[in-house]
N, C-alpha and C positions, 0 to 999 in steps of 0.2 A: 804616813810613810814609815814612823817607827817600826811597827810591827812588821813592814818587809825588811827590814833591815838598814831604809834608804833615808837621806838626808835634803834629799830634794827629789825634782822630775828627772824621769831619765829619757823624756822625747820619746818612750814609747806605745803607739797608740795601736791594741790588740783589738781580739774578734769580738769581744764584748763589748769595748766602748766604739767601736765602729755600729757595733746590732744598734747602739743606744743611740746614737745620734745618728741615724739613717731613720729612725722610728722617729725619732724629733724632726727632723727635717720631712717626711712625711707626710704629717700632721697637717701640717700648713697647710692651708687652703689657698685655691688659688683665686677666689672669690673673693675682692676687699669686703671686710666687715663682717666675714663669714667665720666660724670657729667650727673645724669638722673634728673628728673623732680621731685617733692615733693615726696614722697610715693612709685613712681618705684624701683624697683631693679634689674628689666633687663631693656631691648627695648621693651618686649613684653607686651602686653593687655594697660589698661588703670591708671593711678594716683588714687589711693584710695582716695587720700586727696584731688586735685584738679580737677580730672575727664581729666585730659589732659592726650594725647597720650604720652604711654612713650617712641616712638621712634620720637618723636618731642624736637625739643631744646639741641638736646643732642651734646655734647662737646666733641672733644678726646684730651687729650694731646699728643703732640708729643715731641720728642726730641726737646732739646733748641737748635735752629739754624735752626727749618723746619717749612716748609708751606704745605707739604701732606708729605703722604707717602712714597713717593717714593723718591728717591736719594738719599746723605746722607749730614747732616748738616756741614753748612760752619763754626761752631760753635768748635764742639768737633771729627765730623769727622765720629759720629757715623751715622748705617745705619735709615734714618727718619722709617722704618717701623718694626723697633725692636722695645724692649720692655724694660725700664726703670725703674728698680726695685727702688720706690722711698718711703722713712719713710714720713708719714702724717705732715704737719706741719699749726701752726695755722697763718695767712694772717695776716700779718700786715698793720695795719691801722694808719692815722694821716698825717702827715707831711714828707719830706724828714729830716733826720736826721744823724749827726755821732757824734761816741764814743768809748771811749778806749774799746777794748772789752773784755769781763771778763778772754780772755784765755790769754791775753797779759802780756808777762812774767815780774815777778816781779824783783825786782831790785837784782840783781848776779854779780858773775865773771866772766868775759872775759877772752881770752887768746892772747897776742900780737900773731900775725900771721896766725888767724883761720880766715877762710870761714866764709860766709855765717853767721855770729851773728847775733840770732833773737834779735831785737830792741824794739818794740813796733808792737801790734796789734789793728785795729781799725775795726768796726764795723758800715758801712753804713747802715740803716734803710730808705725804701722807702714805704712810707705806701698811696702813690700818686697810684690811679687810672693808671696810663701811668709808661713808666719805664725810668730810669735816666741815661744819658749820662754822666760820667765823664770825662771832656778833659784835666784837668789841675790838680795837684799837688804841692804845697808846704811844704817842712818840714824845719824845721829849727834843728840844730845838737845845745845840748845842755851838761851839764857838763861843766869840768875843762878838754878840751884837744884841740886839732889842726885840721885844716879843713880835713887836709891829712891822722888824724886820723881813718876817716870813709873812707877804700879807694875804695872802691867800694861799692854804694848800689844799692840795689833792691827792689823792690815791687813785691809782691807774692800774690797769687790766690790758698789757698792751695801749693800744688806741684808743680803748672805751676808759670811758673815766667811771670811776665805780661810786664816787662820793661827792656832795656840794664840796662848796667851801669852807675849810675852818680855818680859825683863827689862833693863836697862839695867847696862850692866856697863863702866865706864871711860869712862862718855860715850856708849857705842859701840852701838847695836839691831841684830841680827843674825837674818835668816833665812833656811835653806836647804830645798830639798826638789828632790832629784836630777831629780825627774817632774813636776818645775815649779810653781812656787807657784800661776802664771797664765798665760794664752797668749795673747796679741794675736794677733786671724785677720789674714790680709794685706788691707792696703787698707783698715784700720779702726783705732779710737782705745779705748782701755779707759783712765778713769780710777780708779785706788784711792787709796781716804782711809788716813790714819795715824789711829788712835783708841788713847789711853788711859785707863785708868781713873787718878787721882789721889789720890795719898797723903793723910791726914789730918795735922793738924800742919805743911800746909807754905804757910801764908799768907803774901802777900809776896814769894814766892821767883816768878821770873818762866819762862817755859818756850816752849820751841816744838822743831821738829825739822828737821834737813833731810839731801837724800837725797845717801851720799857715794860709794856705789859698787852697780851691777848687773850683774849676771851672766846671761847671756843666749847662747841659741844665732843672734842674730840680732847686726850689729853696731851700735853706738850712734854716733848723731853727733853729740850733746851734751856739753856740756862739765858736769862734775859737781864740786864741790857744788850742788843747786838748796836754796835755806835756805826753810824758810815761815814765818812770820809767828809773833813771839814773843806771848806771852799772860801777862796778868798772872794767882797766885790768890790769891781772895780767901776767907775766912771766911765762914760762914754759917750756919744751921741748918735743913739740909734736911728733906725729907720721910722717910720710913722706907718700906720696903715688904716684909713678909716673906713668904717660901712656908713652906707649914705642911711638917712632916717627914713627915705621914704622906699622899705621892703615893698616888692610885687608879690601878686596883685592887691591892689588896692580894694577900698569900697566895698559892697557888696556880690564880689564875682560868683557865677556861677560854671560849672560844667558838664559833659555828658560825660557817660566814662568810655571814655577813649585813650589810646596810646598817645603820648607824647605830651602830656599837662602842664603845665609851668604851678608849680608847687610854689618856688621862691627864686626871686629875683635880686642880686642887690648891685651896685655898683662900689666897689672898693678903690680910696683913694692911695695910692703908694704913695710916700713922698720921702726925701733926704736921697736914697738910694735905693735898688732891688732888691727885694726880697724873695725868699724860697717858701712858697705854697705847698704844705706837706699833707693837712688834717684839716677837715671840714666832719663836723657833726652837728645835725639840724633833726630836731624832734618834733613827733605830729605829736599837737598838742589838743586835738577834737574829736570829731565823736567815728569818725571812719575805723572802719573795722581792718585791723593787718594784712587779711586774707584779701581784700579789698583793692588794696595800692601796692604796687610792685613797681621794679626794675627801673633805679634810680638812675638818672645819670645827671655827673656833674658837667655844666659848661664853660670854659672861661675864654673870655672874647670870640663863643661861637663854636667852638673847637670841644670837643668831648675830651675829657680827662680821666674818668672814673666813673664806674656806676657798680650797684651793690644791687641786688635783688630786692631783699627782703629789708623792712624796717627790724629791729631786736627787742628782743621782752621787755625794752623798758620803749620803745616807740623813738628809740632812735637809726639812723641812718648814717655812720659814719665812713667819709670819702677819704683811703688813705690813697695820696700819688706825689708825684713831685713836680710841680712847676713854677719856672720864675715867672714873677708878675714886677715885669718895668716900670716905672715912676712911670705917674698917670693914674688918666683912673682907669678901670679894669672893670668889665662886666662879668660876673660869675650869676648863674642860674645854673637850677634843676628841675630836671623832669622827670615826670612819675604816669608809667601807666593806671590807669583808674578803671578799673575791672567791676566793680561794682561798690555799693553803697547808696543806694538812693536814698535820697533825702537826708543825708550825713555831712560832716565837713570836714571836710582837709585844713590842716592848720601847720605849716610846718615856722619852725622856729629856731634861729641860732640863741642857745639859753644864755651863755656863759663863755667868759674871753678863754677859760681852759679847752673849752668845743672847738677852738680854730689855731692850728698853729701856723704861724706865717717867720722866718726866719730872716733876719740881717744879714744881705749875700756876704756881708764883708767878717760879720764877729759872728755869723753862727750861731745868733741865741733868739732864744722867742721872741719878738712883738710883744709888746700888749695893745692888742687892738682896742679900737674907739665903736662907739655907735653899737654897742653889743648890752643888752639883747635885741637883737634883731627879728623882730617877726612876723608874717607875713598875714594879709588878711584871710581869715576866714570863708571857705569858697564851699558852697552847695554842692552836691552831688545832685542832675535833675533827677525827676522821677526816671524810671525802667522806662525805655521805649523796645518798639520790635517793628523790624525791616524786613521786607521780603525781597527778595532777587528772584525776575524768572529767567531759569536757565535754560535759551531753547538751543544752546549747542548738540545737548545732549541727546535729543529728541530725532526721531527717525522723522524722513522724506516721505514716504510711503509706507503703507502698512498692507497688510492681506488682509481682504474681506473672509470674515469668520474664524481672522486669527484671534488666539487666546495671548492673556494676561501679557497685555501690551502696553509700554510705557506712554500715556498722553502727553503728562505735565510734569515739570522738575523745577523747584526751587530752594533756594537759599533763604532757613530763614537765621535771623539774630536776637539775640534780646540784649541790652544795653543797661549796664544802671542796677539791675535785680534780678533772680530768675523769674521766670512767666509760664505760669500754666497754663494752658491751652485746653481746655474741658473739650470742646465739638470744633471740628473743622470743616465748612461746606464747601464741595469742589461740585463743579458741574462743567459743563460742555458748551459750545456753540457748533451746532450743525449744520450744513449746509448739503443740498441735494443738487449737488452740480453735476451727479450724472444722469438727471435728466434727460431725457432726448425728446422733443417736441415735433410734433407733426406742424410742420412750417406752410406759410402760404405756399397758395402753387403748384403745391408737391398734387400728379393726378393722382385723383380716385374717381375712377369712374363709374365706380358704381358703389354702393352702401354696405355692400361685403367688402370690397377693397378698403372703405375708409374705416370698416369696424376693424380689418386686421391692422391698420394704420394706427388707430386707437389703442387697440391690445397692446401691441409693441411698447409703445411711449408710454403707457399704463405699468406696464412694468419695470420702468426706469423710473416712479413716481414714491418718493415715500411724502406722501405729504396729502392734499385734496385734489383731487386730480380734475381738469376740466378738459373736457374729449372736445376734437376738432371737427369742426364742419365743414361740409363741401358747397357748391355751386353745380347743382342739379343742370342746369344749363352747360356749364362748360366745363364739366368732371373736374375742376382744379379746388382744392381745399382754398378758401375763404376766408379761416379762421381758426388760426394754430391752436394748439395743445396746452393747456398750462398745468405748474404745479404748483400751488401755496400753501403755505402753511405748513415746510416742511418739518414733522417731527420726530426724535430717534431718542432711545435710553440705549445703553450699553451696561451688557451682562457683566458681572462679578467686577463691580468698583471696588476698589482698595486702595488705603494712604502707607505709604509706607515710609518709616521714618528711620536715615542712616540703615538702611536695608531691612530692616524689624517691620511687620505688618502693627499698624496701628487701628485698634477698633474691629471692627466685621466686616464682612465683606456682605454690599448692600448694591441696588441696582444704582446705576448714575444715571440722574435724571438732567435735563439742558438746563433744568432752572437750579438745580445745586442737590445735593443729598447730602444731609449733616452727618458725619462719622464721629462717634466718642472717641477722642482721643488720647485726655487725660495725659499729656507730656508735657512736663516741667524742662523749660529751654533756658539752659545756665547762660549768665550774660556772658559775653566777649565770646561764645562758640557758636561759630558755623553750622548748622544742623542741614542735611537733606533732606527736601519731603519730597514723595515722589507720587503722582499717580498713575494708575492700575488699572484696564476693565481689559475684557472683550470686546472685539468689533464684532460685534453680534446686537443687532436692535432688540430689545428684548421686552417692547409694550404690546406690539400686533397690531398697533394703530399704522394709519396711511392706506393710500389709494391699492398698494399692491401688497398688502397683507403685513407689512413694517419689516421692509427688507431693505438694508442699505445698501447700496450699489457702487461699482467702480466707477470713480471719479469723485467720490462725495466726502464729503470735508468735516473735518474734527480739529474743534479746537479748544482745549482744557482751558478751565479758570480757574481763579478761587472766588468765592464768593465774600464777599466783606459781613466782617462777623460783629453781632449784638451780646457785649457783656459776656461774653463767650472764655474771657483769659482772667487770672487775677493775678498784679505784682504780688511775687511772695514774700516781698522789703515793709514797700509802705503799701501792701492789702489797698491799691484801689484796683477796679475793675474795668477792662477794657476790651475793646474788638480786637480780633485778630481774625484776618489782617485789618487794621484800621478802615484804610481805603484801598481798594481793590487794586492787587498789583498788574502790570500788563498780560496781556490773555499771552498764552504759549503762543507757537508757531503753528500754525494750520498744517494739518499731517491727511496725505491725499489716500483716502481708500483705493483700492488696485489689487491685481492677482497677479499673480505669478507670471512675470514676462521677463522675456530674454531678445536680444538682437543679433541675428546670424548674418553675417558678411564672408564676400569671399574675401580672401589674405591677397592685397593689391599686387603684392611681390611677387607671387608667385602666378604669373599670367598665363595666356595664350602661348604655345608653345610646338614645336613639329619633334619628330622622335622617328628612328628607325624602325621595324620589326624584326625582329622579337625583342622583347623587352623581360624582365622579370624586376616582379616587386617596383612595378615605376610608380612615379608618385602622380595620382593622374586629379587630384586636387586639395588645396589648402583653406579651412574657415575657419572663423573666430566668433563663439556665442557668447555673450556676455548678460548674466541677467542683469535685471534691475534691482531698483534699492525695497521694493514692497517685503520678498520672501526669499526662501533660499528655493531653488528648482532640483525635483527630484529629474533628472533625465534617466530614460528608460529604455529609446530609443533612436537607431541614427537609419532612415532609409534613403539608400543612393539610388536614384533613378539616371539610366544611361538614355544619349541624345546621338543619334546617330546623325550623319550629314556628310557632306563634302560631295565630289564628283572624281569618275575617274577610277577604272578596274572596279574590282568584286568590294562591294558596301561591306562596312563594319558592322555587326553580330555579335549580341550578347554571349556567343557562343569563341567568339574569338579573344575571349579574355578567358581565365582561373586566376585562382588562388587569389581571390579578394579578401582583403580587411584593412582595418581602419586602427587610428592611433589617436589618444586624447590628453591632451596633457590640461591640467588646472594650473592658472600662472604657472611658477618655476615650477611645480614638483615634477614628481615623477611620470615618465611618459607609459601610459598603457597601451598595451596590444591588446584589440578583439581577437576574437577567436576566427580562422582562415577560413573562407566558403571556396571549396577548389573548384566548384560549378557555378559560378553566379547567379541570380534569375534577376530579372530588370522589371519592377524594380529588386535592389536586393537590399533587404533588413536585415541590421545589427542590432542583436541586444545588448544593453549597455544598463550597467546600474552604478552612479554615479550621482554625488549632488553638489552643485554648485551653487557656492553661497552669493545671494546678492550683492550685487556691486565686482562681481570678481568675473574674471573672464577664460575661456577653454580653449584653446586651437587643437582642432579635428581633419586627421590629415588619412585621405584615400589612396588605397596602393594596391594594384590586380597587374598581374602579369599577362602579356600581350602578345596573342597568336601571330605567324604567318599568315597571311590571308589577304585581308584587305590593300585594297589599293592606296598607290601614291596618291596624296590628295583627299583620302577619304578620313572623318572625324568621327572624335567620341568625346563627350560633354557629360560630367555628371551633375543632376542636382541634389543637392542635400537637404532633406527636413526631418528636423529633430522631435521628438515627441515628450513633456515629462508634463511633470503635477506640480503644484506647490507645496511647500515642503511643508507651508502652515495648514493654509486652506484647504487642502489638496483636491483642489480644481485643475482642470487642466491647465496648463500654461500656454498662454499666450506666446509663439515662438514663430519670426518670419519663415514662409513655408517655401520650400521648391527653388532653392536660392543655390545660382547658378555655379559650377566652377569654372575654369578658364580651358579653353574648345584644344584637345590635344589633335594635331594635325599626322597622318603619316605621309614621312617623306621620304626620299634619298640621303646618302650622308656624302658628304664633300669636305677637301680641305682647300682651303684657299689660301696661298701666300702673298703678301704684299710688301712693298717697302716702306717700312713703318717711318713715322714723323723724327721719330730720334734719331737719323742717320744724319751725320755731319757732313757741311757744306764743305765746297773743295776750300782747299787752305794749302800753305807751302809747308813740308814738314822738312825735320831735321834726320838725318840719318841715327842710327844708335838707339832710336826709341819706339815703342809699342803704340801702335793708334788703330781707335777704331773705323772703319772705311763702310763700313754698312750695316741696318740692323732691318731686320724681316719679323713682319708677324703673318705664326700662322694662327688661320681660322680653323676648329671643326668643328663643324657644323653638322645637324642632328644626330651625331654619335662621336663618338670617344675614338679617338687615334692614337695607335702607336706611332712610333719613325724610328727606325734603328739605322737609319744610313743616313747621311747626307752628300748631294755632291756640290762645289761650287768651281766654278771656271774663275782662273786671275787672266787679263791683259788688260794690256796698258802700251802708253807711249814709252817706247825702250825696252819694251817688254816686261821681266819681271823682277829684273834684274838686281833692284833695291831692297828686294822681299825677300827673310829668310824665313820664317815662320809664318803660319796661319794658325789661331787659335777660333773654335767656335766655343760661342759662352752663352750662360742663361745666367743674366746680372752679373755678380760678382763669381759666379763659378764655370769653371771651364769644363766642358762636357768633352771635347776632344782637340788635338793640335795635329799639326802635318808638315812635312817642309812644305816650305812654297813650290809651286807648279803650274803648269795652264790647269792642270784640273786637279782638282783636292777633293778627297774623297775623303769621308768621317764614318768610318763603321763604329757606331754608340754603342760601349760596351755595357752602360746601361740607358736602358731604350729610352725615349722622351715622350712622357702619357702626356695627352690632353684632352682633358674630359670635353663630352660634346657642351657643343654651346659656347665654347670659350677660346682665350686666346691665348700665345704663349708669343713670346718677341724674344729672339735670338742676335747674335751681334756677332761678325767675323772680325777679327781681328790683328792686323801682323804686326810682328818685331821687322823693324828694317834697320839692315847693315849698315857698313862705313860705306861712303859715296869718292870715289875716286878712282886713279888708278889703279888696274887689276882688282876692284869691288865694282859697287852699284855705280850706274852710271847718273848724273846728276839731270834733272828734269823730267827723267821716269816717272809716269803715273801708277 
C-alpha cells in the first residue's frame, strides 16, 4: 500500500481485480473431483480466459488409497471408482507443522476405571508440496499420578484407532511403526487425539499428556513439548457392560455367498444403569478377500443402526451411531454381503476394549467393557455354484412360419461363490408336428384317386414318417387313418446371445442340442441373460414332406445339461453348466400371419332418408394375432342389395365412396374417393399392423335419389395383406358383413316424456314445471323454429303469468301466459336423426286472491 501512498484498504474493488477473480471463479469445475483449466466448466469447447482446451490438463480425484479407477483402495477399502462426497476446503500452505488443536478437550473430570479417556488432541499441518510420513511418536504422561495410571493408550484417526496399546513406562508413551503410524497428504491438516483407558484405585491423582518428540520423513517447524491440558480423576460407580463369551457363529459354520450373512453375533449385558452406544469396530481376521464381503450392517435388538460398505486397509469395519442400550441384555449382530470367495473364511472379531465405545448415560464417560476380545468362529465360504432361471415371460405366443432370427429360449443365469467360465453351451429344441392333419376313419374315398389326393393333403402337413390311409373297397369309407411319427426338425441360424452380445457362431440347432463355444466368464452375485436365436425354418430336408414345418407346430427351447464344460476361477474345480437341466421354455406355436375382422356391434342395422352424402354405411375392427405383424394392402367392399318396395338399390345410386382406418388411438386415415363405385369396389391401402394391435375401418358413399322406401344396401368387407415376417398371405376373416342400411321416410314424433310431474297443490309466487315432451326424429335430422302450446285449465288461466320453454337448464323462449303460446325460436332446435331431445314448459304463477289468480285454478 506504501507505494500508493495508502495506509490501509480503501474498499475499492476495480476492473482488474474484478478480470482476476471472475477468471478464478471460473475455473471451478462443476464436476466434484474434477480440476478444469482457468475459465472451463466442463471438458467441452475451449478456456475463455486462456484459449486452452478444456479437456486438456484435467485432473480427477480419486479415493485416498487409488491410482485409477478401478479396484478398490488399500487405504479405506472403498471402491476407487465411486464417488466421494467431499466439503471444499482451503490447501494449506508453508511448512510441516503441529499443534494442540482447538477441539482438544479442555481440562475435566475423569472417572477411575473408564475406557478410552480423551487426553489431548493435536493437529498436524503439512503445507509441504509432497506428503508426510509419521514413523515415530513420543508423549510424555504429565500431572500428579503414576505411570500405571494411563493403563492403556491409544492414538486415534477420528473413529479409527491407528495404534495397539501402550503402556507408560518412566513417564515416557512411545510408538513406532517403520511404514508409518499416519501420513499427512500434502497441503492438508490430519488431527489425532491421545485416548486412554484409566486405572481403577487412582482417584485424586491428576493427569494429562503432552507431545515431546516426532519422527517423520517430512521436516518439522515447531518447537516441541506441546503439553495438553491436565485432568482431574475422580471416583464413581459406573455402568457395567459385558459381551457374552459365546460370539456367533459357533463351530464349524459354513456359507454361500449370499446377501444378508451374520458375520458376528454377541449378546451384551448392561447393568448399574443406560448406556450410550457410539462405536463398534470389528476386524476380519481370515483369509476372505475385501472385494469379496461388502455392506455391513450393524443390528441392535433387530433394528438396523449403521452399516458401512466396505471393510478399511487394515480389515477393519468400524459402526459410528448413537444408540442407548437399557439395563438387560441386548442383542447386537452384523451382516455382511458375501459376494464371493470360495473356499475362504470370514472371521470377524471385536480386538480391543478401545474398538467399542459404550458411554455412562449419567457421567458421560467410556465403559470399559468385559468379554473383549470377542470373536467369532471361522465360517467357509462354499464352493462357486450356478443357477439358472428360465424366463418364459419374455418369449412370444406365436411365431411366423419362415420367420428369421426369432427368440426361442431366455434365461437367467448366476454364479455364486467365484466367477465361472462356461467354455460350450448346448441348447436344442423339443418339436412337435401338431399340425398334422390326418385322414380319419370314415372320411369317403370312393375311389383310389380320391384317397391318393386324401393322402397327398395330410402328407403335406407331415414333417416326420408319414403312414397314408386306407380305404374299404367295399364301402368307399377310409378304414385306417394317416399317421405321423417320428417327427423331426433343425432350425436355421442358432445363436446364444449373452446380455444382448452374440456368443460363439452361428450353427444350425439340432432337437437333440448343438454345442456353441462360448468361452464367458459369469462374475458371481450378477445376473446375466442368455438368450436363444434361430429361424423357423427346418433346415435338414428330412420328413415325409420334404422337412417343412407347418402351422400349428411346436417349439420348445432347452438347455442341455453340460459335461465339465465350466471351471470355478477360485478354487479351479470343474463343473457342468447347467448342472441339471433347467425347465424347458414355454412351447411357442408356429402360425402365419392372421388377423380377426368383425363388424363394430355399435354401430348396427339402421334406416336413413335419401339423399345422403358422405354417410357412414359401415363400421369393422381387424385385429391381428400374436405370430407377425400384417402388411394390409387391401380393403374390397362388396354391396348387397335387398329390401322390397319402389325402384331396387344400384350400385349406381351411390358416389363418392371411400373408406377411413385408424391403428388404436392414432391418427385416422382417409383413402383416396372413387366418385363411381363398382361392386365390388377395391381400396388400396398400404398400412401395417402390428400383432396383437387392433384397426377400425370405417365405410362412407354418398347416396342417390332413386330407390325405394324399404329398399337396402349391405356392405361386406374383406381385407387382403401378407405377413410382415413370412410374407405369406395372411389368414384374414373374408366377406364379413356390415349392418343392412334401410331407406325410409323421416318423421318426428312427440310424446309426453316420463319426467312430467304428477298433479300436486302448488303455491302461488313461484315457477313449476307442468309438463316435459320428447321429440323423436327419426331417419333424418330436424330443425323446429316454432313452437305452439295451448294453456286451459279449471278457472282458466288465471294463476299463470309466464310460460317459459327450456331444454334442461336453459330457456330457449318465454311468453305471457294465454290459451295459446306461441315460441318463434330465435335459435332453431337441431335434432339429429335417430335421436331425442326432451323439452319442459314451464310457468311462474302470481299472487292468488283478490283481483289476482283465482285459487283452485289448474
Amino acid at each position: 500500500l506504501s507505494p500508493f501512498g495508502l495506509t490501509q484498504g480503501t474498499g475499492f474493488f476495480g476492473t482488474e481485480s474484478r478480470k482476476k477473480a471472475n477468471a478464478m471463479l471460473s475455473s471451478m469445475s462443476t464436476t466434484p473431483g474434477v480440476t478444469l483449466p482457468a475459465g472451463c466448466t466442463s471438458t467441452a469447447g475451449y478456456s475463455p480466459i486462456t484459449g486452452q482446451k478444456c479437456d486438456s490438463g484435467v485432473t480427477v480425484t480419486l479415493p485416498e488409497g487409488c491410482t485409477s479407477t478401478s479396484g478398490y483402495s488399500p487405504i479405506t477399502g472403498q471402491k476407487c471408482d465411486s464417488t466421494i462426497p467431499t466439503t471444499p476446503t482451503t490447501p494449506i500452505t508453508g511448512n510441516f507443522t503441529v499443534s494442540l488443536a482447538p477441539t482438544s478437550p479442555a481440562s475435566g473430570t475423569l472417572i477411575q476405571g473408564q475406557a478410552t479417556a480423551d487426553l489431548a488432541h493435536y493437529t498436524f499441518s503439512n503445507g509441504t508440496a509432497n506428503p508426510v510420513k509419521v514413523t515415530s511418536i513420543t508423549l510424555n504422561r504429565a500431572g500428579v499420578s503414576a505411570d500405571a495410571t494411563l493403563a492403556n493408550v491409544y492414538l486415534f484417526d477420528g473413529a479409527v484407532r491407528l495404534t495397539d496399546a501402550a503402556t507408560v513406562s518412566g513417564g515416557t508413551i512411545t510408538y513406532n511403526n517403520p511404514n508409518g503410524i499416519f501420513t499427512i497428504p500434502a497441503n492438508s491438516t490430519k488431527t489425532i487425539a491421545v485416548k486412554s483407558d484409566i486405572a481403577n484405585s487412582t482417584s485424586g491423582q491428576t493427569v494429562g499428556v503432552s507431545l515431546t518428540s516426532i519422527v517423520s520423513d517430512g521436516t518439522l517447524s515447531s518447537s516441541l513439548p506441546i503439553a495438553g491440558n491436565i485432568h482431574t480423576i475422580a471416583n464413581a460407580n459406573l455402568a457395567t457392560v459385558a459381551v457374552s463369551s459365546s460370539v456367533l457363529p459357533t463351530g464349524s459354520p459354513t456359507t454361500d455367498p449370499i446377501d444378508g450373512v451374520r458375520v458376528w453375533e454377541a449378546t451384551f449385558t448392561v447393568s448399574q444403569r443406560n448406556v450410550d452406544f457410539t462405536k463398534l469396530s470389528l476386524r476380519q481376521i481370515n483369509s476372505i478377500d475385501k472385494a469379496d464381503i461388502s455392506n455391513f450392517r450393524l443390528l441392535i435388538d433387530g433394528v438396523e443402526v449403521a452399516s458401512v460398505p466396505y471393510l478399511d486397509a487394515n480389515g477393519y469395519v468400524t459402526f459410528s451411531f448413537n444408540k442407548t442400550l437399557v439395563t438387560g441384555s441386548r442383542n447386537v449382530k452384523v451382516l455382511a454381503d458375501v459376494t464371493g470367495g470360495s473356499s475362504r473364511y470370514i472371521q470377524m472379531s471385536l480386538r480391543n476394549k478401545a474398538d467399542i465405545d459404550v458411554k455412562d448415560a449419567d457421567y458421560g464417560v467410556n465403559v470399559s467393557v468385559t468379554g473383549v476380545p470377542a470373536t467369532a468362529a471361522a465360517m467357509q465360504v462354499n464352493v462357486g455354484v450356478f443357477s439358472i432361471t428360465t424366463n418364459n415371460v419374455a418369449l412370444p405366443v406365436t411365431i411366423a412360419n419362415s420367420a428369421s432370427n426369432v427368440l426361442i429360449g431366455k434365461w437367467t443365469f448366476k454364479a455364486t461363490g467365484e466367477p465361472v467360465k462356461v467354455e460350450t453351451l448346448k441348447a436344442g429344441f423339443t418339436y412337435t408336428n401338431s399340425g398334422f392333419s390326418a385322414v380319419t376313419v370314415g372320411t369317403d374315398a370312393g375311389t383310389d384317386a380320391i384317397l391318393a389326393e386324401l393322402n397327398a393333403a395330410s402328407e403335406a402337413t407331415c414333417n416326420g414318417t408319414y403312414g397314408a390311409a386306407t380305404r374299404n373297397s367295399g364301402t368307399g369309407k377310409v378304414n385306417a387313418a394317416s399317421t405321423c411319427t417320428t417327427p423331426t426338425a433343425s432350425l436355421r441360424n442358432g445363436k446364444i446371445m449373452i446380455n444382448g452380445a452374440q456368443a460363439g457362431s452361428t450353427a444350425t440347432l439340432l432337437q437333440a442340442g448343438t454345442e456353441y463355444a462360448i468361452n464367458y466368464t459369469f462374475q458371481p452375485g450378477v445376473e446375466t441373460v442368455v438368450e436363444l436365436y434361430a429361424d423357423i425354418y427346418d433346415n435338414d430336408g428330412l420328413g415325409a414332406n420334404g422337412g417343412v414345418i407347418v402351422a400349428n407346430d411346436g417349439i420348445q427351447a432347452k438347455l442341455v445339461t453340460g459335461t465339465a464344460n465350466a471351471t470355478r476361477q477360485t478354487s479351479l474345480g470343474v463343473i457342468g453348466v447347467p448342472t441339471t437341466a433347467p425347465s424347458d421354455s414355454s412351447t411357442i406355436t408356429v402360425s402365419s400371419g392372421q388377423a380377426s375382422l368383425v363388424m363394430v356391434p355399435s354401430y348396427g342395422n339402421r334406416s336413413t332418408v335419401l339423399p345422403q352424402t358422405g354417410y357412414q354405411l359401415g363400421s369393422w375392427t381387424l385385429t391381428a394375432g400374436t405370430a407377425e405383424d400384417i402388411n394390409v394392402n387391401s380393403l374390397s367392399f362388396a354391396m348387397n342389395f335387398g329390401g322390397s318396395g319402389g325402384t331396387a338399390f344400384a350400385i349406381t345410386d351411390m358416389a363418392d365412396m371411400y373408406a377411413t382406418y385408424q391403428i388404436g388411438s392414432g391418427a385416422v386415415v382417409t383413402t383416396s374417393v372413387t366418385p363411381s363405385p363398382s361392386n365390388p369396389n377395391s381400396v388400396s391401402v398400404s398400412f401395417t399392423l402390428p400383432k396383437g394391435q387392433t384397426a377400425t375401418i370405417n365405410l362412407f358413399s354418398s347416396l342417390k335419389v332413386g330407390p325405394g322406401t324399404g329398399r337396402t344396401v349391405q356392405a361386406d368387407l374383406t381385407v387382403s395383406g401378407t405377413g410382415a415376417q413370412s410374407g405369406a398371405a395372411a389368414t384374414i376373416t373374408p366377406n364379413v358383413a356390415g349392418p343392412i342400411i334401410t331407406v325410409a321416410n323421416a318423421s318426428l314424433t312427440i310424446t309426453r316424456d316420463a319426467s312430467t310431474p304428477v298433479s300436486t297443490l302448488l303455491v302461488g309466487g313461484n315457477t313449476v314445471k307442468t309438463v316435459s315432451y320428447k321429440i323423436e326424429s327419426i331417419n333424418d335430422a330436424h330443425t323446429i323454429s316454432q313452437m305452439v302450446f295451448s294453456l286451459a285449465g279449471t278457472n282458466g288461466i288465471s294463476a299463470m303469468q309466464t310460460v317459459y320453454l327450456k331444454d334442461g337448464s336453459t330457456i330457449l323462449a318465454s311468453a305471457p301466459a294465454s290459451g295459446t303460446v306461441t315460441f318463434n325460436l330465435s335459435t332453431p332446435l337441431t335434432i339429429p336423426a335417430n335421436s331425442t331431445k326432451v323439452v319442459d314448459i314451464e310457468v311462474a304463477l302470481g299472487p292468488i286472491g283478490y283481483g289476482a289468480g283465482a285459487t283452485g285454478a289448474d
